[in-house]
C-alpha positions as CSV (number, residue, x, y, z in Angstrom):
1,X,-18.4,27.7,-13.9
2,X,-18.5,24.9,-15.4
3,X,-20.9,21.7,-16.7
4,X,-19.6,18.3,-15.9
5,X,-21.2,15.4,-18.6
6,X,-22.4,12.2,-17.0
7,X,-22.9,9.8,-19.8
8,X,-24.4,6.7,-18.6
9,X,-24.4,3.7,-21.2
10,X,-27.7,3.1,-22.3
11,X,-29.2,0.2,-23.6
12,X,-31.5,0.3,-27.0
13,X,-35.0,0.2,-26.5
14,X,-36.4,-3.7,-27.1
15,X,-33.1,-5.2,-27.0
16,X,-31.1,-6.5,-24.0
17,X,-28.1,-4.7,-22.8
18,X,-24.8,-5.8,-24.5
19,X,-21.0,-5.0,-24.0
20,X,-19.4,-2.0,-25.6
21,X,-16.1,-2.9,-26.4
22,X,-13.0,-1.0,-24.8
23,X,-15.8,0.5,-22.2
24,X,-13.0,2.5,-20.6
25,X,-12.9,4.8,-23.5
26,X,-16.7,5.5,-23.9
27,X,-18.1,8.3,-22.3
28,X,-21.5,8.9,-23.9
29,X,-24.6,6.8,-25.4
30,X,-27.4,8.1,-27.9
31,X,-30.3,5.6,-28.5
32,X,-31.5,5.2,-31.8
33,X,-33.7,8.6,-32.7
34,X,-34.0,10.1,-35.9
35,X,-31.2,8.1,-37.1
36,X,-31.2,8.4,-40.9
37,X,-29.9,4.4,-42.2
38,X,-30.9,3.2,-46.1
39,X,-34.3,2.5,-47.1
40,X,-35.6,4.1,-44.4
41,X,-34.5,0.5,-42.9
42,X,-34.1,0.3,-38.8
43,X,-33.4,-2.9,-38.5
44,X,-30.8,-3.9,-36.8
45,X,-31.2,-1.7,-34.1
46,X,-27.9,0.4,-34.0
47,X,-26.6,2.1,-30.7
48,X,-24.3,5.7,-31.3
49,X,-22.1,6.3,-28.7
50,X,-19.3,9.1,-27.9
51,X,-15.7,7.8,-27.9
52,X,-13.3,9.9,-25.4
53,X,-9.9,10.9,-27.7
54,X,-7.8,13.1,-25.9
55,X,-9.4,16.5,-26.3
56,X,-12.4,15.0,-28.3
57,X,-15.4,13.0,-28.7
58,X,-15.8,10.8,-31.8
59,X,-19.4,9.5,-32.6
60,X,-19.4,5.7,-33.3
61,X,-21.8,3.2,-34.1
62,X,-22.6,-0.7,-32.2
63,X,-25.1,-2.8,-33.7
64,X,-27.0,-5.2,-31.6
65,X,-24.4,-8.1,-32.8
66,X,-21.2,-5.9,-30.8
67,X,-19.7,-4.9,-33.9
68,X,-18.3,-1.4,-33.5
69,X,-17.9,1.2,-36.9
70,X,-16.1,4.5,-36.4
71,X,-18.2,7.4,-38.1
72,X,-14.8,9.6,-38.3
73,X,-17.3,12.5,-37.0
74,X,-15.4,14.5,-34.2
75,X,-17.5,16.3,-32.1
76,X,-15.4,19.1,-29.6
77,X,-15.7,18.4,-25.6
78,X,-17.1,22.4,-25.9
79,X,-20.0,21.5,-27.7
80,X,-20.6,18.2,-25.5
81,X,-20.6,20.3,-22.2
82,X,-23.4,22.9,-23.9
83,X,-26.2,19.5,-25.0
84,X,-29.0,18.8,-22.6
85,X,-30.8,15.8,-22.6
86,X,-33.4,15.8,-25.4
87,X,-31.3,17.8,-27.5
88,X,-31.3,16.8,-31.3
89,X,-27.6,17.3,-33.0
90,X,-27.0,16.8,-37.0
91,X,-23.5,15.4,-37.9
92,X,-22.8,14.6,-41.7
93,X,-25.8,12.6,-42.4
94,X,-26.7,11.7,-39.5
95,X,-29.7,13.0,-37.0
96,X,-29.1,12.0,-32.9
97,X,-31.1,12.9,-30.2
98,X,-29.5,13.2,-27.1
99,X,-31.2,10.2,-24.5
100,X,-28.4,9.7,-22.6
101,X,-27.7,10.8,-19.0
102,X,-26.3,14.5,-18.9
103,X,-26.3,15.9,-15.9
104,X,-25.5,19.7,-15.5
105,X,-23.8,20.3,-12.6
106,X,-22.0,23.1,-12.0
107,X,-19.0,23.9,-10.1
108,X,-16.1,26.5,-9.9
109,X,-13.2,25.8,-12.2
110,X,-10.0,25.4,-10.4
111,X,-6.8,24.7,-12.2
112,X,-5.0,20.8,-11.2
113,X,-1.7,22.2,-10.3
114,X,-4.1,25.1,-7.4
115,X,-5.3,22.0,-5.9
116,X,-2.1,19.4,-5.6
117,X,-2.6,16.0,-4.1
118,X,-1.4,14.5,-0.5
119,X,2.1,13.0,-1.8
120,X,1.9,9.0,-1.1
121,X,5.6,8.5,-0.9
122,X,6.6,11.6,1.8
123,X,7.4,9.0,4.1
124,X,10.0,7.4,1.7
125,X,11.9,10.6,0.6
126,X,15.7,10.7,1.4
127,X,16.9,13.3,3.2
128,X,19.2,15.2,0.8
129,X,16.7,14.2,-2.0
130,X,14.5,16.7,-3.9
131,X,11.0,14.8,-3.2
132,X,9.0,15.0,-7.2
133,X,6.4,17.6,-6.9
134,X,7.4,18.6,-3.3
135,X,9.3,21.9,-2.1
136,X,13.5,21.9,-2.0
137,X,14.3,20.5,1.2
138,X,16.2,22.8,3.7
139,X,19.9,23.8,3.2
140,X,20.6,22.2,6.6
141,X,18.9,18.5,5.4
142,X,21.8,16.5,5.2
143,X,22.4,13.1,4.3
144,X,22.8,10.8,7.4
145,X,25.8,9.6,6.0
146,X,27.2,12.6,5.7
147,X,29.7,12.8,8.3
148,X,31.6,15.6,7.1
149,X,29.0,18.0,8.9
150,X,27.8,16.0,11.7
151,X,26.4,18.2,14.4
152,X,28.2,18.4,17.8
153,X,27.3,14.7,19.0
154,X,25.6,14.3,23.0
155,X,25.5,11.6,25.0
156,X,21.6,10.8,24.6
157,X,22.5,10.3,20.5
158,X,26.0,8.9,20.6
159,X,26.2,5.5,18.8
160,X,27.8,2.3,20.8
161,X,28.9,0.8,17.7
162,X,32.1,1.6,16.6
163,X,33.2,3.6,13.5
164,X,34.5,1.4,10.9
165,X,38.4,1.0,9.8
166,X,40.1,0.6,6.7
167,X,43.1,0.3,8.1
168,X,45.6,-3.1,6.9
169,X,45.0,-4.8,10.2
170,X,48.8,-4.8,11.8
171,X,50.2,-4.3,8.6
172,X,49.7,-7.7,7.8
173,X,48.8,-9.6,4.8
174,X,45.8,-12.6,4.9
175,X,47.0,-16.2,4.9
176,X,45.8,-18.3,2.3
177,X,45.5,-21.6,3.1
178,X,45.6,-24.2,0.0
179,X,43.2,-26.9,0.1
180,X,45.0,-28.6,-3.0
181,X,48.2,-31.2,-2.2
182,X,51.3,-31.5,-3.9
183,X,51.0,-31.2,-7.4
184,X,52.9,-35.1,-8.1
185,X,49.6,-36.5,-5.7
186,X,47.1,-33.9,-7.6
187,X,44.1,-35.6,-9.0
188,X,44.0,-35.4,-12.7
189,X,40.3,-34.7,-13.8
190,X,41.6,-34.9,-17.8
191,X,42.9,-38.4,-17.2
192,X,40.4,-40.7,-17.7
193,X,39.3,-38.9,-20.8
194,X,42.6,-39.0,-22.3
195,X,43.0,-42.6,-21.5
196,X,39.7,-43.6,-23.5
């Protein structure tokens, strides 16, 4: 079993809502709670949120004017999966509160490659071709033109058109016919530039 995380951006308290940039890449929101700035001064209101980093979370800061700082503070997907919402977590200096949406849900753990997805391209496999991701085709998939172990052919499949020959066609070579004259009545593309 297993606890799936739905962050939901939220927006601080008093403040309209305002762009995160890169929002493909956040995954997580803390309001402003307990957060410990200088002078005990809360002003400007600072959003925290969780940036996704391949096999972590990194806690980051927005003020109200969009400009993003990275705290540097990693924080393991483990430990994200285990916080409920009104949680309070400590990292370095600072003091969060978890406000954000997290929704336990839980569901049976099943490995990607169990469960593998209807292939888009099986229609556009070659025969002969391994298909990525698919099984081996059979031994008996052939090529279709591969003639060299063409079945038994019957009249229902029989083509009408004819094979192709690469035979010299009566042994006789193509005539070339010159659309140049004779070479004393040739017209001289050079001669006008010589003469000037």
């Amino acid at each position: 079993m297993s606890t799936v995380v739905d962050w939901r951006l939220q927006a601080e308290s008093g403040g309209a809502s305002r762009p995160v940039p890169e929002p493909g890449l956040v995954c997580g929101s803390w309001t402003q709670a307990d957060l410990v700035l200088p002078d005990n001064n809360q002003t400007p209101p600072v959003l925290s949120y969780l940036r996704r980093q391949h096999d972590v979370l990194t806690i980051q800061r927005a003020s109200s004017d969009g400009q993003v700082a990275v705290n540097g503070i990693e924080l393991a997907l483990a430990q994200v999966k285990t916080l409920q919402n009104g949680d309070r977590l400590t990292l370095g200096e600072m003091h969060y509160r978890v406000e954000s949406g997290v929704s336990p849900v839980t569901q049976d753990e099943t490995p990607l490659a169990a469960a593998p997805a209807a292939d888009p391209f099986a229609d556009l496999h070659v025969p002969g071709m391994v298909p990525v991701g698919g099984p081996m085709p059979a031994p008996s998939d052939k090529h279709p033109f591969d003639t060299a172990a063409k079945p038994a052919s019957s009249p229902s499949t029989d083509s009408t058109i004819p094979a192709a020959s690469w035979q010299p066609e009566l042994g006789r070579a193509p005539e070339w016919v010159s659309t140049l004259s004779d070479k004393e009545n040739e017209f001289d593309l050079l001669q006008g530039m010589r003469q000037a």
